[in-house]
DRENDO-838119 format. One line per 10 residues: number of its first residue (from 1); their letters; for each residue x, y, z of N, C-alpha, C. Coordinates in pm, 1 decimal. Atoms other than C-alpha are relative to their C-alpha. Layout:
<nodes>
NUM = a = X,Y,Z,X,Y,Z,X,Y,Z; ... .
</nodes>
This chain:
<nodes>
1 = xxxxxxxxxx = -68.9,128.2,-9.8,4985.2,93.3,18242.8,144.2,15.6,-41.7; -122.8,10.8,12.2,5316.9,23.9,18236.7,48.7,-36.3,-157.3; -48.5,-5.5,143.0,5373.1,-102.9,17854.6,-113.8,-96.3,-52.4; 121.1,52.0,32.2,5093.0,-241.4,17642.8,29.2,-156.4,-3.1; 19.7,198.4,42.4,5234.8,-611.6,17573.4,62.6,-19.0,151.0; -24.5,65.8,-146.0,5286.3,-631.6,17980.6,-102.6,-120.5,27.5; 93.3,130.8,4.8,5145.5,-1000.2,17998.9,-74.0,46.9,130.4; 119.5,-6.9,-89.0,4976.6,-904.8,18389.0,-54.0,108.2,11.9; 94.7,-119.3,-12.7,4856.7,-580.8,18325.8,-71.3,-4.7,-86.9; 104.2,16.5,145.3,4712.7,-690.6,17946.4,-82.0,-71.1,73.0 .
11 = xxxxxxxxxx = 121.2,33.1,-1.4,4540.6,-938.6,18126.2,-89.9,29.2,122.7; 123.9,-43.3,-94.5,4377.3,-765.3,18395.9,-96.6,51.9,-82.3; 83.9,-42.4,124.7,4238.9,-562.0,18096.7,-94.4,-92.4,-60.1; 56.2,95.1,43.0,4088.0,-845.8,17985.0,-85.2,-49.7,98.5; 78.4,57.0,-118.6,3954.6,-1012.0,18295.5,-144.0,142.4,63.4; 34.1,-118.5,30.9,3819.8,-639.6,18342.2,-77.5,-22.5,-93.8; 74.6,14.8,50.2,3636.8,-677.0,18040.6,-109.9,-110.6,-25.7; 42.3,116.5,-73.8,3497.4,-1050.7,18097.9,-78.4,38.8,102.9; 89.6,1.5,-127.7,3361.7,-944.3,18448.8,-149.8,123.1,-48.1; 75.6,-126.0,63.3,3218.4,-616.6,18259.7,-171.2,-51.8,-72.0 .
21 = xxxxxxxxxx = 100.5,22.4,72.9,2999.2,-818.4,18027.6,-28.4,-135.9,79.5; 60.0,137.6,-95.9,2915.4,-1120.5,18302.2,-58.0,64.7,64.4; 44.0,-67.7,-86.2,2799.9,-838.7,18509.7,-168.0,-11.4,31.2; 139.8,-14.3,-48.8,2464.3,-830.9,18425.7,-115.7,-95.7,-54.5; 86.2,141.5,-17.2,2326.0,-1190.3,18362.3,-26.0,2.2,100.0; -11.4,61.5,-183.5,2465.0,-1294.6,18682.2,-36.7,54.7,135.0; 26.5,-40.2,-62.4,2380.9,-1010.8,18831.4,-191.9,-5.3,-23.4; 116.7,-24.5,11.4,1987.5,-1065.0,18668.9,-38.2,-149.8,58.0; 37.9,159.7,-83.6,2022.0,-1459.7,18864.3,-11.8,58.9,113.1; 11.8,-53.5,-119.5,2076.9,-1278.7,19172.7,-108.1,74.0,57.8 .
31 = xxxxxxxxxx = 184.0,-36.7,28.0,1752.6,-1070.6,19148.5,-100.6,-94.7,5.7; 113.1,85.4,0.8,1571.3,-1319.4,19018.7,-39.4,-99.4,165.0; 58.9,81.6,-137.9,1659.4,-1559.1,19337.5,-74.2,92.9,109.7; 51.5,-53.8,-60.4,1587.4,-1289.3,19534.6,-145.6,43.1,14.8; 161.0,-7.8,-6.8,1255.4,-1213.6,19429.4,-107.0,-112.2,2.8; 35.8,123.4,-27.4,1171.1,-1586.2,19433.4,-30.2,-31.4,129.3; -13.1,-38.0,-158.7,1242.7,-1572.2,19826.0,-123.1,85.0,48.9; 144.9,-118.0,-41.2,958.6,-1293.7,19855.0,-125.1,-65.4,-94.0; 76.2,6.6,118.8,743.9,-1395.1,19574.4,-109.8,-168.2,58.3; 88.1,117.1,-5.8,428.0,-1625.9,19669.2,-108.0,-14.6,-104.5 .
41 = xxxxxxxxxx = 95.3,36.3,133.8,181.9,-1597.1,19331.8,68.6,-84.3,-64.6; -46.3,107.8,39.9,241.2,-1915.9,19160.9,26.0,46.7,-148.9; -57.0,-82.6,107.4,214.0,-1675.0,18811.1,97.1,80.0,7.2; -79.4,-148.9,-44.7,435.5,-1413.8,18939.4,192.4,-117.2,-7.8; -88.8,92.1,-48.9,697.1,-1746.2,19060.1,53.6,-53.6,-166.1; -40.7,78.6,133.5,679.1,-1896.7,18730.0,65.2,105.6,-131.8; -95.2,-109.1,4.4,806.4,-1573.6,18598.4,113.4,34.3,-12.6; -92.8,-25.9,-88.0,1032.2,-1519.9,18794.8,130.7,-140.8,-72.1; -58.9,130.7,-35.1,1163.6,-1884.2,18712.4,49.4,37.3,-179.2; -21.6,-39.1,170.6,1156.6,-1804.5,18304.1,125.5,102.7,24.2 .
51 = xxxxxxxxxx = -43.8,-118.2,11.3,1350.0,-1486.3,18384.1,150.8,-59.0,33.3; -96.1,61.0,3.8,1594.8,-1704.4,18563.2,76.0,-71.4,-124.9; -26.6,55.4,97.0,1645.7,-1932.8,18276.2,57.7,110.1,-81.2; -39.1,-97.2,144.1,1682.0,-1653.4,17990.9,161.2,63.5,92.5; -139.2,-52.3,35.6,1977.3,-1537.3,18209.1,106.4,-77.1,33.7; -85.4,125.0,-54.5,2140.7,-1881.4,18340.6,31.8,-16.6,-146.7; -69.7,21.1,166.9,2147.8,-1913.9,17927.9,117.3,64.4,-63.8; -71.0,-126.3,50.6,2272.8,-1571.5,17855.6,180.3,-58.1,60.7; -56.0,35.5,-48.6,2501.2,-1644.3,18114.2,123.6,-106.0,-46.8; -111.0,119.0,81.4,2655.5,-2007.5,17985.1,44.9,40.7,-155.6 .
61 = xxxxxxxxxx = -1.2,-33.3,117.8,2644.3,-1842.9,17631.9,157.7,71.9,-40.0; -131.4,-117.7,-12.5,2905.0,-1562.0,17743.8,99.9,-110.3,15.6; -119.7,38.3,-40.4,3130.4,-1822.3,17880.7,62.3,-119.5,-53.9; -49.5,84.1,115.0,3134.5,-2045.3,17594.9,49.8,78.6,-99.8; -104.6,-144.2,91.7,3261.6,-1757.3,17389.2,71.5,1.8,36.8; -137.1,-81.6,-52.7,3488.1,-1635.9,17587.0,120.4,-83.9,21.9; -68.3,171.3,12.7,3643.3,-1992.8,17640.4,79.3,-27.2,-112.3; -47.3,-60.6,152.6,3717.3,-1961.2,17248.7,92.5,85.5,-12.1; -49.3,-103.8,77.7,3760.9,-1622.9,17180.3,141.0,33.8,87.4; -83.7,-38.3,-122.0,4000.4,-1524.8,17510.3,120.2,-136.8,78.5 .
71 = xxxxxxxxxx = -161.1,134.6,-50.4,4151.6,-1880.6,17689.8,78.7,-72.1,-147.7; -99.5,109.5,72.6,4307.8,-2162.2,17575.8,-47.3,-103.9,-80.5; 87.7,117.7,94.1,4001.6,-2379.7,17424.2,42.1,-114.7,48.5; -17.6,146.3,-34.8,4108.8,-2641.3,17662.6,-71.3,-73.1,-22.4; 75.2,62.1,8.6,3964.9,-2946.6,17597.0,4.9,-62.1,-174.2; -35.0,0.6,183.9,4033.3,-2930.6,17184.3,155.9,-27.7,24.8; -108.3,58.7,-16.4,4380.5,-3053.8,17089.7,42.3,164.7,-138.7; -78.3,-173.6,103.2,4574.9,-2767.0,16791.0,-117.3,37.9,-41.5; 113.6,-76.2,101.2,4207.8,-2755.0,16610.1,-93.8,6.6,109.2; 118.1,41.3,-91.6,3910.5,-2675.5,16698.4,-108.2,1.6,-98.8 .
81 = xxxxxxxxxx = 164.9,15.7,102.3,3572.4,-2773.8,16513.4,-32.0,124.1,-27.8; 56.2,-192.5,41.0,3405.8,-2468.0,16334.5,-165.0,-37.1,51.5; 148.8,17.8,-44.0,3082.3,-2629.1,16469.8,20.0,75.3,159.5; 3.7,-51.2,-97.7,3162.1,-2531.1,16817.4,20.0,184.0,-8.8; -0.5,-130.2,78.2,3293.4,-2151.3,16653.4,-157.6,51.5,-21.7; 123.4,-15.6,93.8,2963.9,-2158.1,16513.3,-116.7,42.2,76.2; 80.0,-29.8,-169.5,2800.8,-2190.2,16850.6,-6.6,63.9,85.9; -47.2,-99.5,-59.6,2955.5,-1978.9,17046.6,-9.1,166.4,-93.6; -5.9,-138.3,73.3,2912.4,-1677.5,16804.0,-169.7,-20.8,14.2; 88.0,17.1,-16.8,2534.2,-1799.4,16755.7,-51.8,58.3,100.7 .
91 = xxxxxxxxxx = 26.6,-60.9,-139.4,2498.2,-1767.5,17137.7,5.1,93.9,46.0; -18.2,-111.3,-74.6,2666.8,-1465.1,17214.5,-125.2,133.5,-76.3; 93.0,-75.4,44.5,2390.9,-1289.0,16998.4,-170.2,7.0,16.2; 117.6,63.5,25.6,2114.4,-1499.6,17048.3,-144.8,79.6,92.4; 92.2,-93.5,-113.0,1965.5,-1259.0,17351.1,-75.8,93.0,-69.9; 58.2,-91.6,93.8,1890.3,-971.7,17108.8,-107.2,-45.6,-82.0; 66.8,35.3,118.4,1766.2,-1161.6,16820.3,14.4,102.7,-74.6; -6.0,-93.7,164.4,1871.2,-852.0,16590.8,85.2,-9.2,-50.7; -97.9,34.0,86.0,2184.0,-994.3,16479.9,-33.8,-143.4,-97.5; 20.8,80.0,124.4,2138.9,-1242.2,16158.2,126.5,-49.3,-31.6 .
101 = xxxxxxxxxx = -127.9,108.7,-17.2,2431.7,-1513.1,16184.5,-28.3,-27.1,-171.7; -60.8,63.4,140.8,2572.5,-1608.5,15786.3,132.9,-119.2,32.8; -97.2,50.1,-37.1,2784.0,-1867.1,15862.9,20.9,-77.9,-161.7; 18.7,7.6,110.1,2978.8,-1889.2,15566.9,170.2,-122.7,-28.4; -127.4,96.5,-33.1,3270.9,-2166.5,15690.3,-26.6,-112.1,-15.6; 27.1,125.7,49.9,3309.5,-2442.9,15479.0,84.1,-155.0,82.8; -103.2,102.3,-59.2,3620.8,-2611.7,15701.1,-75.6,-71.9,108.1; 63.6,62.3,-137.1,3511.3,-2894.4,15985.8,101.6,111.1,111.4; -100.8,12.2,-57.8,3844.7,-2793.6,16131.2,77.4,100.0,-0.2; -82.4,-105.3,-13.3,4053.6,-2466.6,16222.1,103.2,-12.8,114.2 .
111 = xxxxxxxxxx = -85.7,-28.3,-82.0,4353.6,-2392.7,16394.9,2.0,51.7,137.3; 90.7,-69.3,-131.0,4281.5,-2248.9,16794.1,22.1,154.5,-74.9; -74.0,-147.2,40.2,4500.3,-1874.4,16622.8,-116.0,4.1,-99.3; 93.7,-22.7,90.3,4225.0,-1868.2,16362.5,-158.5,27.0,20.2; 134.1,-15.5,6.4,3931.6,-1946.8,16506.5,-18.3,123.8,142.2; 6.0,-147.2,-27.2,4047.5,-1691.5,16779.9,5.4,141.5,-31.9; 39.4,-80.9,144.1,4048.5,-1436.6,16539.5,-121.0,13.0,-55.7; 155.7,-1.3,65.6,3742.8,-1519.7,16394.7,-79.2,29.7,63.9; 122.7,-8.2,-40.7,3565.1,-1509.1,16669.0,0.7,111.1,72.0; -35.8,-104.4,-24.9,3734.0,-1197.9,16809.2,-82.2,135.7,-82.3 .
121 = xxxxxxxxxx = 19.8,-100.2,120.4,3664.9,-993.6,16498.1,-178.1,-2.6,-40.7; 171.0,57.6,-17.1,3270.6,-1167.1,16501.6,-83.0,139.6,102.2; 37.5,-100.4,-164.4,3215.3,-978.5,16799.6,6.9,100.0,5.4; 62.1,-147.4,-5.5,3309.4,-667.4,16734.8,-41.8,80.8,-79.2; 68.8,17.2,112.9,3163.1,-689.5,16425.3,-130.5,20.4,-1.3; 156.5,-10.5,-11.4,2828.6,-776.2,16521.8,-49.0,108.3,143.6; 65.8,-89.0,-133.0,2827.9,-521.6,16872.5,11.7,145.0,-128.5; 3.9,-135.9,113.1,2907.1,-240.7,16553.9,-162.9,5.1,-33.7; 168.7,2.2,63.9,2537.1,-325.3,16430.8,-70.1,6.5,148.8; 71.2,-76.8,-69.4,2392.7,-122.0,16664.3,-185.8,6.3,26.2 .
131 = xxxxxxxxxx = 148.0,54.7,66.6,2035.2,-183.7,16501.2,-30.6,-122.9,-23.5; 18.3,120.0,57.0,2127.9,-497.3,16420.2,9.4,10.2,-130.3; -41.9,4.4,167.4,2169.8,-624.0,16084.7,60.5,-165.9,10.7; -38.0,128.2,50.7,2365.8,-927.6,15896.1,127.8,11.3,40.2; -108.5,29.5,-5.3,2663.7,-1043.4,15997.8,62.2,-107.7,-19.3; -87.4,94.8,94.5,2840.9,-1254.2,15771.7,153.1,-32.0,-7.7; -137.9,17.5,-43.8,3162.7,-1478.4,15865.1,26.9,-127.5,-58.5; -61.8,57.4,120.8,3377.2,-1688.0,15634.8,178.8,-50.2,67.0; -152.5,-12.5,-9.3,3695.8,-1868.9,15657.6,50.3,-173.2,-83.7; -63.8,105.5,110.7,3904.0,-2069.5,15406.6,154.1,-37.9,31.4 .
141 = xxxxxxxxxx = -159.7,34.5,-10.8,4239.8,-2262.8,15451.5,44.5,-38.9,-169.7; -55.8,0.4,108.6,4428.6,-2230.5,15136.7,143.6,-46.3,25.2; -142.9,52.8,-78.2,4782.2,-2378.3,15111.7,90.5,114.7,51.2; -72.2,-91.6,-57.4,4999.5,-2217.2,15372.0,-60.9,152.3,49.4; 68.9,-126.6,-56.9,4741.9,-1955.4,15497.3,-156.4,-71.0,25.4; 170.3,-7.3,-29.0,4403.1,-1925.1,15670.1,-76.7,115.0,-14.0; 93.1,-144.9,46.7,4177.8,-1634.5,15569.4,-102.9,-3.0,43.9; 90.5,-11.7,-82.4,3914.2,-1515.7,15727.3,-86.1,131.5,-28.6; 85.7,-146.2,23.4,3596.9,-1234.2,15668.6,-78.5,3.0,92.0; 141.7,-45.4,-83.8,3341.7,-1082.1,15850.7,-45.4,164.0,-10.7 .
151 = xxxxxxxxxx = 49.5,-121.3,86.7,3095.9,-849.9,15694.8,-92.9,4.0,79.5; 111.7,-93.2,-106.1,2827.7,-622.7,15906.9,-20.3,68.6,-89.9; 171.7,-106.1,58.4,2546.8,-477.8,15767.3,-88.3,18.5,79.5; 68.4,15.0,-44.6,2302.0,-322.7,15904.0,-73.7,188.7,-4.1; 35.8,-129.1,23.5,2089.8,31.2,15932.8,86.5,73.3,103.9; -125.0,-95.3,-77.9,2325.0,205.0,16189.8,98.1,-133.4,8.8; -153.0,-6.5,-16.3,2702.0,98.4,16155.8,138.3,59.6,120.7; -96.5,-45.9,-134.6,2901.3,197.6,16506.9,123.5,-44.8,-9.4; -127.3,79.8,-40.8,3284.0,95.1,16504.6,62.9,107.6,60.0; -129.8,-96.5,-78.0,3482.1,271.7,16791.6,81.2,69.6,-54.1 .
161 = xxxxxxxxxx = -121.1,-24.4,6.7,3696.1,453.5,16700.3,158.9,-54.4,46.1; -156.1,-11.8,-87.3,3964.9,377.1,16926.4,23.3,-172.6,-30.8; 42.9,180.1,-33.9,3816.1,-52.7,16890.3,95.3,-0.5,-161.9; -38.4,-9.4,112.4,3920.1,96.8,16520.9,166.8,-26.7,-32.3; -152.0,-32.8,-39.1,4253.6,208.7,16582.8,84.9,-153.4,28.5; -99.8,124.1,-16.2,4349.2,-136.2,16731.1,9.2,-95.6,-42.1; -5.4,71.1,103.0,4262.6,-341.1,16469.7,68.4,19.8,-90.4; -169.1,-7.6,116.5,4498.3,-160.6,16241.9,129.0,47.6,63.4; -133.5,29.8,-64.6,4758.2,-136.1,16515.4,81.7,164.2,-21.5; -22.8,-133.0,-49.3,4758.1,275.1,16546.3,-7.2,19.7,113.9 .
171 = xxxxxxxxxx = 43.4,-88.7,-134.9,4626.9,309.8,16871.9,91.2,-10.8,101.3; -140.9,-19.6,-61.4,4901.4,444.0,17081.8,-31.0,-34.4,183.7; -9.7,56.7,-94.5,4964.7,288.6,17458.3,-117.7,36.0,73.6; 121.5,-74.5,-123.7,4769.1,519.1,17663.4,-140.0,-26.4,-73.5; 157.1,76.2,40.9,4417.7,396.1,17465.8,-57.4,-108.7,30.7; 0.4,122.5,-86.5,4464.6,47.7,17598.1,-47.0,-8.6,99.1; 55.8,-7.8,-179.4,4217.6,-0.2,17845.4,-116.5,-143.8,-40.5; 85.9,192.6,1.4,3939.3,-346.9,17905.5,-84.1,85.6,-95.7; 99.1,-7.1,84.3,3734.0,-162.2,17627.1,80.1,-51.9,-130.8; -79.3,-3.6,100.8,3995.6,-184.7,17364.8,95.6,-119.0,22.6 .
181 = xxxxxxxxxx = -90.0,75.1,-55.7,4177.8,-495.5,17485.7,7.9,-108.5,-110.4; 39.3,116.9,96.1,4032.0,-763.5,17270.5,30.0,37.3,-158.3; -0.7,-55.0,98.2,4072.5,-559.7,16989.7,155.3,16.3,-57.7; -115.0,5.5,32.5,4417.9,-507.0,17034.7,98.1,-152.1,18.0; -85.8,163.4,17.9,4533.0,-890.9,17109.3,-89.1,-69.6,-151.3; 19.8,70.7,158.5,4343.2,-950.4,16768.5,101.8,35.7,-61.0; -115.5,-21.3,80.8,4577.8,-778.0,16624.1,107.0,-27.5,19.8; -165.6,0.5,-7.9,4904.8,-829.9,16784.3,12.7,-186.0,-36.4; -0.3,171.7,16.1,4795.6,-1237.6,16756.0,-22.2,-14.1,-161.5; 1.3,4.7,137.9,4760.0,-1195.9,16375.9,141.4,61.4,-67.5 .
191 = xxxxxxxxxx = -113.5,-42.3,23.2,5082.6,-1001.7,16311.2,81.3,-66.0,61.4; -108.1,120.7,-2.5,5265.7,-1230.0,16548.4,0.0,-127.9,-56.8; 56.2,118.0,92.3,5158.9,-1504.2,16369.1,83.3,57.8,-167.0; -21.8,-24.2,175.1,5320.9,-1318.9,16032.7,-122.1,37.9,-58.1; 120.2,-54.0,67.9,4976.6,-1223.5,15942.8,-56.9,173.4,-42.6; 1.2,-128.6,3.9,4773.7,-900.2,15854.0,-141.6,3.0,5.5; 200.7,-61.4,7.3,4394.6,-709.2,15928.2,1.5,103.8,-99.5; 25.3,-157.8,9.3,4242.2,-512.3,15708.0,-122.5,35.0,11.0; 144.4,-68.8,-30.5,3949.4,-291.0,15737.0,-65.4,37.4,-114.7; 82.9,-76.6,106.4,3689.5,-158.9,15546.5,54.8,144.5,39.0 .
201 = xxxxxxxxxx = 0.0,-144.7,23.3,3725.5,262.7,15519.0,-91.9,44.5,99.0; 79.0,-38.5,-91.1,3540.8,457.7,15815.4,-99.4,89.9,-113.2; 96.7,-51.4,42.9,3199.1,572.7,15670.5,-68.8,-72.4,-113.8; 53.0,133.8,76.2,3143.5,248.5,15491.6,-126.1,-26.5,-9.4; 123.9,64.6,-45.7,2800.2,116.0,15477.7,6.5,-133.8,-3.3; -73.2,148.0,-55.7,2943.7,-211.0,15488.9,99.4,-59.7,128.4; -101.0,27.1,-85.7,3180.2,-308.8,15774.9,30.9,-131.0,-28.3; -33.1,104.4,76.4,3430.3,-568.5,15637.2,119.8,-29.4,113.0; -161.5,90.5,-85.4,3747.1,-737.3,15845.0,59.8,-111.6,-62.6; 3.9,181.5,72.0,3935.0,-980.7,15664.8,161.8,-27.7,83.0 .
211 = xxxxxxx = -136.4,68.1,-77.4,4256.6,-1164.6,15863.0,42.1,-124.7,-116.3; -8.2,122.8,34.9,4486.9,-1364.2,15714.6,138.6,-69.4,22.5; -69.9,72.6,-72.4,4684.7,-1615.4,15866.4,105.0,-103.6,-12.3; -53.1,65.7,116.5,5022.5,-1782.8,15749.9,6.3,-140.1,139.8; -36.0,123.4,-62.4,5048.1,-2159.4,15897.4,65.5,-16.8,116.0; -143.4,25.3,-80.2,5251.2,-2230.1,16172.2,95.9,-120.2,-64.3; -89.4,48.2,50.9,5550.5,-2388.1,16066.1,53.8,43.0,-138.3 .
</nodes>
């Protein structure tokens, strides 16, 4: 790519990663109708019809996240509820069942720069727990800052390397690709903001992220 903060090549990277992980709901509706079309056992149909559902869910789940974590949260005015946050992180896990949601956010009410962040850092937080595990997320407005945690536990610990790298704002141009994308507009949206990430230590048995965020204005 031409330079990493190129606004239409960052967000093909992005859209790129979006289509990546829509791929294979939408692609398990498409199946399903299809085998519906062939399919005359009324057990076999009803099936078939469940199978639909679990990924028409999966499906709306992803794109209430991503709505959050990635656009503009149209529809919310500067805040956005931490109940909807709350939901959208819920959801995007809810397929597995081996991630263990802590929701540890006392505010009704966050900023959109915060709770994108939060829910950025959620995510690649809880895809690190590999096995699954706890993943525990927190965020406090104190005067003139918003702060923010998210702690992963779990029996295997995975963080990219490179997903690593762009959370503390090492990883040099050519690494920038739709795997590493999200990872790196967490960070550049927390430092432009005046803010800062830090990490836990690689070989942690904890995985920690904490952001913290000075006001606008």
């Amino acid at each position: 790519m031409n330079h990493p903060t190129d606004s239409i090549e960052f967000a093909s990277l992005l859209c790129s990663r979006l289509c990546h992980d829509l791929l294979s709901p939408v692609g398990a509706l498409n199946n399903g109708l299809e085998l519906m079309a062939d399919e005359t056992d009324p057990e076999m149909r009803q099936r078939c019809l469940e199978l639909l559902g679990d990924s028409a869910r999966t499906s709306a789940n992803k794109l209430k996240f991503f709505r959050l974590a990635f656009g503009s949260a149209g529809g919310f005015g500067d805040a956005v509820p931490t109940h909807e946050a709350r939901v959208a992180i819920e959801g995007i896990f809810a397929g597995s069942g081996r991630v263990k949601i802590g929701w540890l956010v006392g505010e009704e009410m966050l900023e959109k720069l915060p709770v994108k962040v939060l829910l950025n850092l959620a995510l690649i937080a809880g895809d690190a727990l590999v096995r699954g595990g706890q993943l525990d997320i927190g965020a406090e407005r104190r005067p003139g800052v918003t702060e923010i945690v998210v702690r992963g536990e779990g029996p295997k610990l995975v963080l990219d390397p490179d997903l690593r790298s762009a959370l503390a704002g090492t990883l040099p141009a050519e690494g920038l690709g739709s795997r590493t994308a999200a990872a790196w507009m967490t960070r550049s949206l927390v430092t432009g903001a005046g803010g800062d990430i830090a990490l836990s230590a690689p070989g942690e048995p904890i995985l920690l992220f904490g952001a913290s965020i000075p006001d606008r204005g």
